[in-house]
N, C-alpha and C positions, 0 to 999 in steps of 0.2 A: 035497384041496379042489377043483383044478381039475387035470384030466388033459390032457396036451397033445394027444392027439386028440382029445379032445372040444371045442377051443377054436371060437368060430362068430363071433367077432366081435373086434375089437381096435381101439384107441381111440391115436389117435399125434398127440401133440405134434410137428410136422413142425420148427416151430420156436419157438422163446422169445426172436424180437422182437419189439416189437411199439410200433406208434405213437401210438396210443391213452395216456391217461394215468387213469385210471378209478381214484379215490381209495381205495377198497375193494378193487382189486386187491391179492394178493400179490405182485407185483412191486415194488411200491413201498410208501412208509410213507403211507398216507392222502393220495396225491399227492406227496407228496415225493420226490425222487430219492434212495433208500434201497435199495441193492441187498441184499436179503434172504436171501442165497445160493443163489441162480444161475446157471448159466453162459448168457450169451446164444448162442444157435447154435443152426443151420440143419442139420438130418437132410439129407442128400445123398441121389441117388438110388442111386448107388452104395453105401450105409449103410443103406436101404431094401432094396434087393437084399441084400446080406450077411443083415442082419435077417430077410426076408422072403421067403426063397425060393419059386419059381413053385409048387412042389409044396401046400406051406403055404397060399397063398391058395387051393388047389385046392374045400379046405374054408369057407373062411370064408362068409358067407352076407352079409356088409357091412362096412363099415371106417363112421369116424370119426377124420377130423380138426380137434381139438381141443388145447386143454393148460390148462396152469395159469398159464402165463406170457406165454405169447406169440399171434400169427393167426397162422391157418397161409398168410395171404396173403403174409405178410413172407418164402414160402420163392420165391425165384425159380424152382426148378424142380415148383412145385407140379402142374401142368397135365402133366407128365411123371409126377408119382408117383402121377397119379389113373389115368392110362393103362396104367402097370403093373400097377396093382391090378385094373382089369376086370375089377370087381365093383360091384355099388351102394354111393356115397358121401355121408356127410353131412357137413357143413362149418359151422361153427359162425365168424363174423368178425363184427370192426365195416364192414369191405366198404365203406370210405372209402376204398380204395385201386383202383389197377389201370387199365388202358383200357376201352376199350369193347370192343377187341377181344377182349382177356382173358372179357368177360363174354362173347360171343359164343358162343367156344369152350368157355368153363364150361360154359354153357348146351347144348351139342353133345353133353357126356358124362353117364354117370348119375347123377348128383348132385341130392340137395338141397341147397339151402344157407339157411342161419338166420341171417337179417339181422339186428343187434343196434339194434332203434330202442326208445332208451327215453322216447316221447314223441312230441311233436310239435315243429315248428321253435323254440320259445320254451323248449323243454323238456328235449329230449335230452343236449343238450352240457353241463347242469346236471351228471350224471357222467359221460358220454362226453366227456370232455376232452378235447380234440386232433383232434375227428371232426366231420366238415363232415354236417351233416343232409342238406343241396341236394345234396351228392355221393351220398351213401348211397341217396337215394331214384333218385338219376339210375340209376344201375348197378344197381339192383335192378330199376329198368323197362326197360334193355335186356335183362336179364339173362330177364326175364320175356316182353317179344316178341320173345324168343329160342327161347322154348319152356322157359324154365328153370321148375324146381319151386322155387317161394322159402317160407318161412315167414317171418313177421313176428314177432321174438323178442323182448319188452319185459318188463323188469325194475319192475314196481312197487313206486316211493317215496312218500313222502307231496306232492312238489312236481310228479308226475305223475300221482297217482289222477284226479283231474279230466279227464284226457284219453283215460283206457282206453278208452271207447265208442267216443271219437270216432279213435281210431285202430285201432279194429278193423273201422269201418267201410273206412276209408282203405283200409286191406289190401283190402278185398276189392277196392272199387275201382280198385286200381292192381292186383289179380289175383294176388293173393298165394294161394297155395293153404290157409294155413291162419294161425293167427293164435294166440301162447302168451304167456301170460304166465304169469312169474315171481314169485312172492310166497314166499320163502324165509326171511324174515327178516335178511337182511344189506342194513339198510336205512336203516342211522344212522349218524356217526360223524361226524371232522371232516374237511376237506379245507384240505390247502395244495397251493399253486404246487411246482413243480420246485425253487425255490430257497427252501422252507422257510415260507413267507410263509402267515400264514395266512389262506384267502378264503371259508368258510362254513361252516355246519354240515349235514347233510343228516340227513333227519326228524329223529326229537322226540331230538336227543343233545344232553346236559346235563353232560356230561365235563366234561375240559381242553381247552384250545384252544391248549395249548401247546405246536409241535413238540419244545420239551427235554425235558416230560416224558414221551415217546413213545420218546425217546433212549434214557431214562433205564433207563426199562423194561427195554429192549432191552439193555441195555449192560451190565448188573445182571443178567439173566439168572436168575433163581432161582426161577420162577415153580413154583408145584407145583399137584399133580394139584387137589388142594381147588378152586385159586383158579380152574377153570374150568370143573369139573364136580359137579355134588353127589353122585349115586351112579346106579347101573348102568340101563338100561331090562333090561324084562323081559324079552323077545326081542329073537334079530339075526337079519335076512333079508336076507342077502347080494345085494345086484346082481350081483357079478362072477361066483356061484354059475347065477343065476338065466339069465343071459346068457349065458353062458359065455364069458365076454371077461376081454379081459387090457388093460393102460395102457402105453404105450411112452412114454418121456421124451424131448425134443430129442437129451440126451448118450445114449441107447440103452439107459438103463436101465428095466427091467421091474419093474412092481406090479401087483397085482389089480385097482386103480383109482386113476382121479386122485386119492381124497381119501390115499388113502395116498402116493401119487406125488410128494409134496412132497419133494425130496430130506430122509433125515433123516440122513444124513451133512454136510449145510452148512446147510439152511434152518432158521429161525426163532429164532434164541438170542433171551427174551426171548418175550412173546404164549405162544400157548397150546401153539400147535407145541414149545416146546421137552419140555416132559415128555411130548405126543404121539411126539417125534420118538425120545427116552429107549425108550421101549417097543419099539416098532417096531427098535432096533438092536440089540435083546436078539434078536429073533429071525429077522432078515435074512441072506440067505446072498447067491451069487455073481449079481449079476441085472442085469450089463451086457451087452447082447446083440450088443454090437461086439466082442464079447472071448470069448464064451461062446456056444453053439448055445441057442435060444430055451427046448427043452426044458429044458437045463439052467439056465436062468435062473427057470423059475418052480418048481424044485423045491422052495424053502424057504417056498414059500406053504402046503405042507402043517405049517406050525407054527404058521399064524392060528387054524385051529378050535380047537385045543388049548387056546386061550385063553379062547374062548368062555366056557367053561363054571365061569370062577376067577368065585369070588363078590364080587370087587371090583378097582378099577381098582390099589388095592396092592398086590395079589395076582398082577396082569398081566393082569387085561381090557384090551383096546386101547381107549381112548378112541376113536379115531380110527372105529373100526367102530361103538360105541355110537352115536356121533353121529352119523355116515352112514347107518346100518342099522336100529340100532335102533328098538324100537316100544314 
């Protein structure tokens, strides 16, 4: 599937903190303090070095720093692992955090970085929970007469379509190089508080509103393939293929991509991950890379394609590729 010299790019969760509370996140349950199995922790630079020796990035042609769970702001030696790398980096945060000096120096290395504003000041913090708009815009304007390359990265909901215009005009204005929005479809559901409370609905969802029966789900655990997918697409057009990139986890574990990268040794009992995660351990081999040389960490990705080609998810299609790749 992917050969280790041929890899040109690599995607690392530096770390899986993060201060943000974003209801639709997998780190939590719908805003709840729901730890969904993950380890919270910080990739070190020394962990980075083991992982990624100087030879390794000789090839690589960019990095990415992202994850599933965490900003990679929340690594305090981040500014040190971009320097290592001395290569082109993209950064993906809600970027409510740090100094000014921080942005300074961001701004000094090769980097872009993808500001997370989903809206405008009345608007954003609707799912950016816990993230100051006045900050994020402040640190994006030093960041930017600084010489920094910024994107302006918004997520559209139904309680921000009204404003896409008028924030992409913004962008330009404050000098944003480019300006994306997101329309994926994970744009509904419900939101509670840290401590369970429940405070809104977001777009048109007509569920429960009940954090027990969310518990309940979860706790019960027996969800099957049926109840989240109905049957196969007809083609898979692999990114990770296409890229030739690999996903690095905070704990130094290696997949082809984030969407696979959901630990499936602890994430999701309950939701849909669990019979995603079911699949995916039928054919996972050694692929912690604090433990193991990289090469040998993506050797058991040569058991994805082989999946490819079963005529159904009972059979051992991976969900998880249908739904990422598929067409």
């Amino acid at each position: 599937m992917l050969d280790y010299e041929n890899i040109r790019h690599v995607e690392i969760e530096i770390s899986s903190h993060c201060n943000a509370n974003c209801p639709l996140c997998p780190r939590n349950l719908f805003g709840y303090n729901y730890n969904t199995g993950y380890v919270t922790k910080n990739l070190s630079l020394s962990e980075i070095k083991t992982i990624f020796p100087k030879k390794f990035l000789n090839k690589l042609e960019y990095f990415t720093l992202e994850g599933n769970y965490g900003d990679p702001l929340m690594n305090p030696e981040l500014l040190d692992i971009i320097k290592y790398f001395d290569i082109p980096c993209e950064i993906s945060t809600n970027a409510s955090l740090q100094t000014a000096s921080f942005w300074k120096t961001l701004a000094s290395l090769n980097v872009k970085v993808y500001f997370a504003l989903d809206g405008l000041k009345d608007t954003h913090s609707i799912y950016r929970q816990n993230t100051s708009y006045d900050k994020i815009i402040k640190n994006a304007k030093i960041f930017i007469d600084a010489g920094g390359n910024a994107v302006w990265k918004m997520i559209k909901f139904k309680h921000n379509e009204h404003q896409i215009n008028d924030c992409k005009n913004l962008s330009h204005q404050l000098g944003f190089k480019n300006f994306l929005l997101i329309d994926h479809g994970r744009d509904k559901g419900p939101v509670f508080n840290k401590d369970g409370d429940f405070v809104r609905t977001i777009g048109d969802f007509e569920g429960a509103t009940s954090l027990q029966h969310y518990l309940d789900i979860i706790e019960k655990g027996d969800m099957l393939i049926e109840d989240i997918w109905d049957k196969p697409k007809k083609d898979l057009d692999c990114e990770s293929i296409k890229k030739q990139s690999i996903y690095v986890t905070s704990e130094g574990e290696v997949y082809p991509c984030c969407y696979m990268g959901f630990n499936p040794r602890k994430y999701g009992k309950g939701r849909w991950h669990q019979p995603v995660n079911k699949q995916i351990m039928n054919i996972i081999g050694p692929n912690n890379a604090l433990h193991n040389t990289l090469k040998e960490c993506i050797e058991w990705f040569n058991n994805i394609p082989m999946c490819w080609n079963k005529k159904s998810f009972e059979e051992g299609r991976l969900i998880v590729c249908d739904a990422s790749c598929g067409k």
